[in-house]
SEFIVO-370021 format. One line per 2 residues: their letters; for each residue x, y, z of C-alpha. Coordinates in pm, whole numbers, plus 50000, padded with zeros to 5 digits. Example, Ala and Ser with C-alpha at 12.3 -4.5 7.8 and 13.67 -1.06 7.14 Angstrom:
% residues 2
AS = 51230 49550 50780 | 51367 49894 50714
***
This chain:
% residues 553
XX = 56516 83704 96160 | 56257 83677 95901
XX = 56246 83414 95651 | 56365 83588 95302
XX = 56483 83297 95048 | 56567 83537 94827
XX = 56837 83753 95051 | 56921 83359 95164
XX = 57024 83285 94749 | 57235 83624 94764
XX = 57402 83533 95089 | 57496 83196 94929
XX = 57645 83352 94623 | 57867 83582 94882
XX = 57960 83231 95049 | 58043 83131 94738
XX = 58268 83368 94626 | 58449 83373 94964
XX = 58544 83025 94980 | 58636 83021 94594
XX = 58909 83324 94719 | 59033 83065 95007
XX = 58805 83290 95288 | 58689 83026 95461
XX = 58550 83297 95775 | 58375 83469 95501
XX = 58223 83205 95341 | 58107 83034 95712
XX = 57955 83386 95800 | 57784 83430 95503
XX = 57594 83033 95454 | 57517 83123 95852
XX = 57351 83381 95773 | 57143 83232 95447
XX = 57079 82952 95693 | 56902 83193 95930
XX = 56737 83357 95688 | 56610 83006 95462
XX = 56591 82733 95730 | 56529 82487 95492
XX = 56760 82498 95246 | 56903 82188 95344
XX = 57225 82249 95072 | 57344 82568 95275
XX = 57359 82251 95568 | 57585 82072 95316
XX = 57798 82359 95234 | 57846 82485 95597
XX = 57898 82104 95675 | 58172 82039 95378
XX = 58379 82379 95460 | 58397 82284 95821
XX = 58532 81959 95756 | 58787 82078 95487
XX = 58972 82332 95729 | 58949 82066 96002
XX = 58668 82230 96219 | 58535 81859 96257
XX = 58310 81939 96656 | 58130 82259 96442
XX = 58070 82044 96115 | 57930 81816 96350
XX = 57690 82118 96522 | 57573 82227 96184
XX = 57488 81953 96018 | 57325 81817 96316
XX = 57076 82066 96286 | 56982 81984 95945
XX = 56717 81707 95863 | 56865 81382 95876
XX = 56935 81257 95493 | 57213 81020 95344
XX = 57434 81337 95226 | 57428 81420 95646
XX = 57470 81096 95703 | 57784 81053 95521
XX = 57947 81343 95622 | 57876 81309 95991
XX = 58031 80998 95920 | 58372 81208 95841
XX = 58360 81404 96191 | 58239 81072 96422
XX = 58573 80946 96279 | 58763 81230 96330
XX = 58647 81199 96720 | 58741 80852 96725
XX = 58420 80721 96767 | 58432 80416 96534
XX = 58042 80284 96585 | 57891 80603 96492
XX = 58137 80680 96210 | 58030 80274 96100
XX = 57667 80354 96136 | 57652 80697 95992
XX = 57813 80531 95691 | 57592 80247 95666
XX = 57255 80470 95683 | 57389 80674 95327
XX = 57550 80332 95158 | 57164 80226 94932
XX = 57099 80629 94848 | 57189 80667 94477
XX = 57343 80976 94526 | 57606 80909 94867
XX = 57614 80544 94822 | 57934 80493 94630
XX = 58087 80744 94863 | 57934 80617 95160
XX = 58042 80292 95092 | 58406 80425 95038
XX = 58418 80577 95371 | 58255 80308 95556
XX = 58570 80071 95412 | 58810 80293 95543
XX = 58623 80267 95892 | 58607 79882 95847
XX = 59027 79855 95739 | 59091 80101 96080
XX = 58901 79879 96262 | 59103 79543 96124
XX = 58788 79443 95890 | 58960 79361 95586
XX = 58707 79129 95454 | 58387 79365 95522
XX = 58615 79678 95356 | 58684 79501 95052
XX = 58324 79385 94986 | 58203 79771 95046
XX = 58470 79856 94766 | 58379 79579 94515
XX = 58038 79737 94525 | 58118 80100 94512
XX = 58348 79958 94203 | 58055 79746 94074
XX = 57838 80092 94072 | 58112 80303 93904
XX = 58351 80190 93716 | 58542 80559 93706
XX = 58557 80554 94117 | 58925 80560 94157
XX = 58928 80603 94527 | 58754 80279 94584
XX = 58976 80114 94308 | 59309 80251 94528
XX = 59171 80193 94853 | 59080 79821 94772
XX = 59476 79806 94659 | 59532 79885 95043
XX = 59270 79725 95200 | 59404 79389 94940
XX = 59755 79435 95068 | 59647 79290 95428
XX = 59388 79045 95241 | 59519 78705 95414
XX = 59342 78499 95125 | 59547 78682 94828
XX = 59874 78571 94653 | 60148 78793 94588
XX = 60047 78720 94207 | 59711 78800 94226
XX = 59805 79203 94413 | 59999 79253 94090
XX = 59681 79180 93890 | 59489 79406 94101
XX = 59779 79685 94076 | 59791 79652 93710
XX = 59432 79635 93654 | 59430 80004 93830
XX = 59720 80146 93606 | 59564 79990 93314
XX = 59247 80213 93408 | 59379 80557 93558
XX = 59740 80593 93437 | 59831 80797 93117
XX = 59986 80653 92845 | 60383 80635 92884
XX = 60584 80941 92668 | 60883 80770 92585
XX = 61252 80931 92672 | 61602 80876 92603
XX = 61887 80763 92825 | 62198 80948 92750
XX = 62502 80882 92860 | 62635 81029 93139
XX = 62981 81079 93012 | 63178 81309 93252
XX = 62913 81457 93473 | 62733 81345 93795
XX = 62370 81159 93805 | 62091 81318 93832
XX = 61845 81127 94111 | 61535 81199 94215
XX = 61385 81128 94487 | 60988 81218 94476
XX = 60755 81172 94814 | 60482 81365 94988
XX = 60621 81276 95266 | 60947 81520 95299
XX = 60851 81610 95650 | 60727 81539 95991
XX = 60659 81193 95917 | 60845 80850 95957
XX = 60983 80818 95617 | 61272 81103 95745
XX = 61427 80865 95978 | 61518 80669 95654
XX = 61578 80879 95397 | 61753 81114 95588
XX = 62051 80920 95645 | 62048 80834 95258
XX = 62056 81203 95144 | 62364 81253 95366
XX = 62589 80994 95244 | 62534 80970 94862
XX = 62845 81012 94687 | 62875 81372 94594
XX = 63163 81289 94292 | 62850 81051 94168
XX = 62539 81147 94245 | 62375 81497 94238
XX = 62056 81434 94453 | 61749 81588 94388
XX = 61426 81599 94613 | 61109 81711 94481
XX = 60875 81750 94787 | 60480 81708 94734
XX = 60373 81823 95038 | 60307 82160 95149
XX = 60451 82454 95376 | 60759 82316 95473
XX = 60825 82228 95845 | 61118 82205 96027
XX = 61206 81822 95947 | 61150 81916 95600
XX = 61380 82249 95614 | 61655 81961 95789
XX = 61637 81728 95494 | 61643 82027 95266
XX = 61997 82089 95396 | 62066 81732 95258
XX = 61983 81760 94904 | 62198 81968 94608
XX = 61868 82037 94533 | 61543 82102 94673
XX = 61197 82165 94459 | 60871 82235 94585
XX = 60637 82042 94352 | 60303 82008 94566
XX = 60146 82281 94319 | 60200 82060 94048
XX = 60003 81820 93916 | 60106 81486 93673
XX = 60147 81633 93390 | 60348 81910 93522
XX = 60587 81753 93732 | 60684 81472 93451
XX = 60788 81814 93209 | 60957 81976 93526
XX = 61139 81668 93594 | 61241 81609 93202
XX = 61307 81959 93182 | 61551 81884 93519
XX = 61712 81633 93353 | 61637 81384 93588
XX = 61851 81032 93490 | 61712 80854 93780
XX = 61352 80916 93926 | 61253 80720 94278
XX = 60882 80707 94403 | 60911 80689 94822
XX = 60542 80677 94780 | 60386 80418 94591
XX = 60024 80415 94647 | 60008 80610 94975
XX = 59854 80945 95003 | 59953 81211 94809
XX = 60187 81000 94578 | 60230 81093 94203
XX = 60255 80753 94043 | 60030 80843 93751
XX = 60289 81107 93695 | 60564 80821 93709
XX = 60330 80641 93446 | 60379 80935 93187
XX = 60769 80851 93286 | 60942 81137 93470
XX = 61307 81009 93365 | 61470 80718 93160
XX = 61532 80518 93482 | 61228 80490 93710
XX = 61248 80311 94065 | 61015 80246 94351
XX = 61190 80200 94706 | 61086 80232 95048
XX = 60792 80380 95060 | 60583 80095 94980
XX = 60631 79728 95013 | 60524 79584 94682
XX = 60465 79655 94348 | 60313 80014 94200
XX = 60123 79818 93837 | 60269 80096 93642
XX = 60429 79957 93362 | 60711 80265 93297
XX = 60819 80191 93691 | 61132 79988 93577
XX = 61279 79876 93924 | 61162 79746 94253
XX = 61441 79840 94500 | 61454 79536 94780
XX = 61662 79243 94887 | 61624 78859 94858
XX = 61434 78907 95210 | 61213 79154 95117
XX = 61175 79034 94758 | 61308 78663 94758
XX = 61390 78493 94472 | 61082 78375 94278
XX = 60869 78640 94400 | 60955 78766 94033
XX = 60562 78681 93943 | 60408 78972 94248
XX = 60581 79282 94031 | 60507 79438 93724
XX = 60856 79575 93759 | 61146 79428 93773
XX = 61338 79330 94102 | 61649 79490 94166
XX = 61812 79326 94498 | 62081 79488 94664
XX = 62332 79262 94877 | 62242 79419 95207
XX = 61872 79572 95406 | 61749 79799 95178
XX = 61711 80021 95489 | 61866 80272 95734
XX = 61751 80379 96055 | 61796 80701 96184
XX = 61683 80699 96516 | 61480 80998 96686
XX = 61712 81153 96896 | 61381 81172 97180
XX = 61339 80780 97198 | 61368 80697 97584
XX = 61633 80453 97695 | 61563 80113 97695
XX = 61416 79982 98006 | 61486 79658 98213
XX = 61241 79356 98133 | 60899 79436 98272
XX = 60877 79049 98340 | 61104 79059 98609
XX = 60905 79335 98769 | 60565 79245 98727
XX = 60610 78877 98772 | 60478 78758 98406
XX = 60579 78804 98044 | 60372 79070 97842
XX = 60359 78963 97480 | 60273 79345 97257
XX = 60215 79454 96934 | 60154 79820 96828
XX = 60087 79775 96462 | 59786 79885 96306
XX = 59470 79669 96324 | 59475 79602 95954
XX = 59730 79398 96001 | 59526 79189 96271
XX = 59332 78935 96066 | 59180 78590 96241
XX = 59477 78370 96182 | 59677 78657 96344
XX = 59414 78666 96664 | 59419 78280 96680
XX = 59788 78265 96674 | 59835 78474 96944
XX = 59558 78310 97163 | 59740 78021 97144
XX = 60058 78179 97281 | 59902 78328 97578
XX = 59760 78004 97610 | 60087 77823 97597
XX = 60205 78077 97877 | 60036 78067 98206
XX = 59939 78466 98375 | 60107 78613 98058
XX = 59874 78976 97883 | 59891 79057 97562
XX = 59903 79445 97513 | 59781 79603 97174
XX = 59836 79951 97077 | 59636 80109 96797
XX = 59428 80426 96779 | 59081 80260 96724
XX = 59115 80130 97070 | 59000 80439 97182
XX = 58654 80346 97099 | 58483 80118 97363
XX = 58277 79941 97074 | 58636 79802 96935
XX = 58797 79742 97240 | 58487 79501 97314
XX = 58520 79363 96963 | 58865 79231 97021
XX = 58777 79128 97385 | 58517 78898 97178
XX = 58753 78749 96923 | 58988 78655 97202
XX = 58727 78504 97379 | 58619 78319 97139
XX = 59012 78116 97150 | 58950 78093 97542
XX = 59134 78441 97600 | 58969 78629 97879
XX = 58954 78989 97841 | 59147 79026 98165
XX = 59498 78924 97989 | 59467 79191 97709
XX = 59552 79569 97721 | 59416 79699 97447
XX = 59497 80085 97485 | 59623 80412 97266
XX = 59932 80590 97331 | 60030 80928 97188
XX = 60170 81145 97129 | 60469 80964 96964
XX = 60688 81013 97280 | 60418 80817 97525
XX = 60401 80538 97251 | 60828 80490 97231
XX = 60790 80466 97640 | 60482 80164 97638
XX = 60774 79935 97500 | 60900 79937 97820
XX = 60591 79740 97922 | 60650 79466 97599
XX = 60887 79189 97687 | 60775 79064 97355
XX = 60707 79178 97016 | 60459 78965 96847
XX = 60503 79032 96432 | 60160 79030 96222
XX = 60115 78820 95909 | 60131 78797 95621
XX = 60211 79160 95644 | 60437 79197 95862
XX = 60476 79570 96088 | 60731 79850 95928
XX = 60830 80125 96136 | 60683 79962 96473
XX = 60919 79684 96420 | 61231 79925 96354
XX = 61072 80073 96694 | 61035 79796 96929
XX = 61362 79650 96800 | 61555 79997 96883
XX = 61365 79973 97260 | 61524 79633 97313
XX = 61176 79444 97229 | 61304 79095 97024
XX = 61001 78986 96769 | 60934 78677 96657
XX = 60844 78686 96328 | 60632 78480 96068
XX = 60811 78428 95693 | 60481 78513 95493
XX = 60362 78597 95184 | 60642 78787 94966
XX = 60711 79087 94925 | 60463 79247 95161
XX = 60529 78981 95439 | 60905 78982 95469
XX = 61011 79316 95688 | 61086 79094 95967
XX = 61258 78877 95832 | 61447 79128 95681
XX = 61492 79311 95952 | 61620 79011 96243
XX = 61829 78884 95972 | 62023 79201 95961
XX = 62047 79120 96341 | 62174 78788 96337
XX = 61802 78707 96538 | 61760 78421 96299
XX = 61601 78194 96615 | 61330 78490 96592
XX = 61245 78418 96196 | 61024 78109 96133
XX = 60855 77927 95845 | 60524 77813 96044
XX = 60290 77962 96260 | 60323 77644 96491
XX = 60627 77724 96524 | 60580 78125 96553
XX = 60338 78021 96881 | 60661 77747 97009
XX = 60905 78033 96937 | 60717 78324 97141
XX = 60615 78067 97402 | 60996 77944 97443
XX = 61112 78280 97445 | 60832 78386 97729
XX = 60994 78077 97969 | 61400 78182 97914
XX = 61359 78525 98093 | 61753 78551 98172
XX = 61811 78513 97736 | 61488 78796 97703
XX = 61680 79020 97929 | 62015 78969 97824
XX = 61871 79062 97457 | 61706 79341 97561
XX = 62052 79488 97719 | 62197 79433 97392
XX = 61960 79444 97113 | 61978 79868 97060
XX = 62343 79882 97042 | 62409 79531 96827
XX = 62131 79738 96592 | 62295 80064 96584
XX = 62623 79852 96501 | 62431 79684 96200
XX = 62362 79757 95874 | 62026 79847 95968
XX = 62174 80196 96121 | 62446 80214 95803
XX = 62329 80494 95661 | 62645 80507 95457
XX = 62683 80145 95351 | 62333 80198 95215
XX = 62413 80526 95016 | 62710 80402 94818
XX = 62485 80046 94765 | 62212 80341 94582
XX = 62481 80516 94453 | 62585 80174 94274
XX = 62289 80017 94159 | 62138 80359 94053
XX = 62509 80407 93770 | 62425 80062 93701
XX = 62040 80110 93629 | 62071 80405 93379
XX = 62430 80261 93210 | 62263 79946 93133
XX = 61938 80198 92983 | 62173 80423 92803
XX = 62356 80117 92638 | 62067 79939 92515
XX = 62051 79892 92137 | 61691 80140 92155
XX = 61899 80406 92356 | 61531 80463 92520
X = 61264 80325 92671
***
C-alpha cells in the first residue's frame, strides 16, 4: 500500500470514533490500516498498543508495539504485556528503560513497583513510588500503591501506616457532608454492605455466610455491588440480601446520594484500599454510621470511617494509635469460613510417605521479606533432609525462582531443599497442601485466606505475633482453634516451634486428622454466631450516634 498520511489521519479519526462507541474491532481495523498506510506514525503504535491491552489482547499488544521504534512510551507498555505473560525480568527491564523519560517516568516507575512488590521487593517498590510521588504530587496511584507496598514494609510501625493512610485522605478524599442519625424507632436497620468484590472472588466464602444469618426482625441487609456483569457467585449472594444494587456505574459522588437517598443507617466498606473500592465515596459519608471490616486489615485514613470492625487479636488493646478510626472489638473472630464445597479431602501426612517433613507456604511474595527468608533458613537448618515448598505465581519466571534460590543460599540453604513452584487453577493449589506437613506463617503480615486454606486441609501453622493490626490473622485465627502452642511472641521461638513440631510426626498427624473438623466445629465456621455478633454491635453503633447530644456527625 502506498504511503498516504493524509488517508492515515482520516483512518485514525474512524479509530477514534469506534473505540469512543466501545468498537474495539472497529477501532483495531481502522489504526491497522492508518499504520499501513503512515508507517511512522509512531502514536497509531501507541493507540493499537493501549486498545489491545485494555480488552486483554496482551500476545497482539505485544506484536504491535513490537514493531514500532523502541521509545520509553513502548517501553512501558510492553512492560504491561511481559507481565501479563509472567515474565517478571522483562516486565522489570521494560520498566526500568521508560523510568528517566519525562513523559513515562512517573508511570514507569509505578509499574515497575508493582513488578518489584510481586516479586517480594518491598524496599526497591517503595523507593520507585517515593520518586514517582517526589515528581507529582497529584499521582494518586503511586500514593495508594505505596499504602500497599507500606503494609508489608518490615521497618514501619503500626503508627506510622496510619500517618501514611491519613496523609492520602488528607490529599484525595472530599470533604465530609455531614448527616443525621435518626432513630430507628420501630423499624429494621438499614446495613450496607459495599465491595467490588460481590463475586467470584475469596471475599464470598466470608460474607456469604454473614448475609444468611443476619437477623431478619433486625437488620434489613443491603449489598451494593461495584463490580460488573454479575456472575454466578454473585447471582448466589444476591439471593442473600433483601436487597441487591448494582452500583459499578456509579461513581463517589453518586453512590454517597444513592446510599442517603437509601437510607442507609449503617454503611460497611469490605474493601478498604483494594481495587475497585469506593472509600473516597465513604469520605463524603454514605450513612451516619460508617464501618470498615474484612476486607482489609488495618486502617482506611478517612476520617468519616467511624469503626474498625476486629477483635483484641486482630486489633489488641493499645493498637488504638495504628487507626484513624475507632476500634470496635467484638468478643469472638471477626470471621466465618464458608468453605468451597470443591476443596479435596484432607490427605495423610506427606512425611510419613516421603520420609522427611516439608515445611510450605503459599502466600504471596510480598509477604516474604529477609527476616522472613532467614527465619525459615534456620528451620530447615534445625531439621535435617526437610524442603521448604513455596507457592506463588511469580515463580513461574526462572529469573525469580533463581532469586530466591540465592537468598536461601546465602543462610546455607541449597536450592535442592526448596520447591518453589505455581499451582492453579484454584483446585490444583487446594490439592499441593497435601504435600505441606507444615504451614510456615509470614511476618509481620501474616497470610489471610491461605491460612483459612491450609488450616481447612489439615496443615497446622506456626505463627509469629507481629506488628498489630496487620500482623495478627494467625493469631487470630489458631486462637479460635485452641492451637495456642502454634502462636509465639519471638521468632527464636517461631524457628524452635516449627522445628519441634517437624520431630513429633505422630502429634503432626494426629492434628492433621483432626484439625478440619475441630475448625468447622469453631467459631471460625459460625457463620451464625458471627451474624447476630454484627447484628449487635451494628444497633449498638448507630443507637449510641442517634443519642448523641449533636444527633449527627
Amino acid at each position: 500500500m502506498i504511503s498516504d498520511p493524509g488517508l492515515a489521519a482520516s483512518a485514525i479519526q474512524e479509530g477514534l470514533a469506534a473505540a469512543q462507541r466501545g468498537d474495539a474491532e472497529a477501532a483495531l481495523q481502522a489504526w491497522r490500516r492508518a499504520r499501513q498506510l503512515d508507517p511512522a506514525d509512531q502514536g497509531t503504535v501507541l493507540r493499537l498498543g493501549d486498545l489491545l491491552i485494555r480488552i486483554g489482547r496482551y500476545a497482539d499488544a505485544d506484536a504491535a508495539l513490537a514493531e514500532g521504534t523502541p521509545n520509553p512510551a513502548i517501553a512501558r507498555r510492553r512492560a504491561v504485556c511481559a507481565l501479563a505473560f509472567g515474565n517478571f525480568a522483562d516486565a522489570e527491564r521494560f520498566a526500568r528503560h521508560a523510568t528517566h523519560d519525562p513523559d513515562e517516568g512517573i508511570y514507569a516507575r509505578q509499574f515497575l513497583a508493582s513488578v518489584l512488590i510481586q516479586r517480594g521487593d518491598v524496599q526497591g517498590a517503595r523507593e520507585q513510588l517515593a520518586l514517582a510521588k517526589a515528581a507529582d504530587p497529584a499521582f494518586e496511584t503511586a500514593y495508594t500503591d505505596d499504602l500497599f507496598a507500606a503494609n508489608y514494609d518490615p521497618a514501619i510501625t503500626g503508627a506510622a501506616l496510619k500517618d501514611l493512610y491519613a496523609d492520602w485522605a488528607k490529599r484525595f478524599c472530599p470533604p465530609e457532608v455531614p448527616l443525621a442519625a435518626l432513630a430507628i424507632g420501630g423499624r429494621r436497620l438499614k446495613v450496607a454492605y459495599v465491595s467490588p468484590d460481590l463475586r467470584r472472588h475469596s471475599l464470598r466464602h466470608f460474607i456469604s455466610p454473614v448475609f444468611a444469618h443476619h437477623d431478619r426482625a433486625k437488620i434489613e441487609v443491603h449489598a451494593y455491588a461495584l463490580s460488573g456483569t454479575p456472575d454466578a457467585e454473585a447471582q448466589a449472594l444476591r439471593k442473600r440480601v433483601d436487597v441487591w444494587h448494582d452500583c459499578q456505574a456509579l461513581d463517589d459522588d453518586g453512590l454517597a446520594a444513592k446510599a442517603r437517598q437509601d437510607g442507609i443507617d449503617v454503611a460497611v466498606d469490605l474493601a478498604g484500599h483494594t481495587a475497585g473500592a469506593k472509600l473516597k465515596a465513604f469520605a463524603r459519608r454514605l450513612a451516619p454510621v460508617q464501618v470498615t471490616w474484612l476486607g482489609y486489615g488495618g486502617t482506611t485514613g478517612v476520617d468519616a470511617m467511624d469503626w474498625y470492625l476486629g477483635d483484641a487479636h486482630m486489633a489488641p488493646p493499645g493498637s488504638e494509635e495504628a487507626f484513624t478510626e475507632r476500634v470496635w472489638r467484638l468478643d469472638r473472630a471477626p470471621f466465618a469460613f464458608d468453605s468451597p464445597s470443591d476443596m479435596p479431602a484432607v490427605s495423610p501426612l506427606p512425611a510419613q510417605a516421603k520420609g522427611h517433613v516439608t515445611f510450605g507456604s503459599f502466600s504471596r511474595l510480598v509477604r516474604i521479606n529477609d527476616a522472613v527468608i532467614a527465619a525459615w533458613a534456620a528451620i530447615l537448618a534445625q531439621v535435617p533432609g526437610s524442603r521448604l515448598m513455596l507457592n506463588a505465581l511469580p515463580f513461574v519466571d526462572g529469573t525469580v525462582r533463581a532469586d530466591y534460590a540465592a537468598r536461601f543460599a546465602r543462610h546455607g540453604i541449597a536450592a535442592d531443599r526448596l520447591d518453589l513452584v505455581y499451582t492453579s487453577p484454584q483446585p490444583a493449589t487446594w490439592a499441593a497442601y497435601g504435600q505441606i506437613d507444615v504451614a510456615l506463617d509470614p511476618f509481620p503480615h501474616n497470610g489471610g485466606v491461605t491460612s483459612f486454606e491450609a488450616l481447612w486441609m489439615g496443615v497446622p501453622m506456626v505463627s509469629l505475633r507481629a506488628r498489630p493490626p496487620l500482623g495478627r490473622y494467625g493469631e487470630c485465627l489458631l486462637s479460635a482453634l485452641q492451637l495456642d502452642d502454634f502462636r509465639v511472641d519471638t521468632v527464636d521461638a517461631y524457628i524452635a516451634r516449627a522445628a519441634d513440631a517437624a520431630r513429633d510426626l505422630p502429634m503432626l498427624a494426629a492434628l492433621r486428622g483432626a484439625l478440619r473438623p475441630r475448625m468447622a466445629a469453631s467459631e471460625l465456621c459460625d457463620g451464625k454466631g458471627l451474624a447476630a455478633a454484627l447484628d449487635a454491635a451494628y444497633l449498638a453503633m448507630f443507637n449510641a450516634r442517634a443519642a448523641s447530644s449533636s444527633g449527627s456527625v
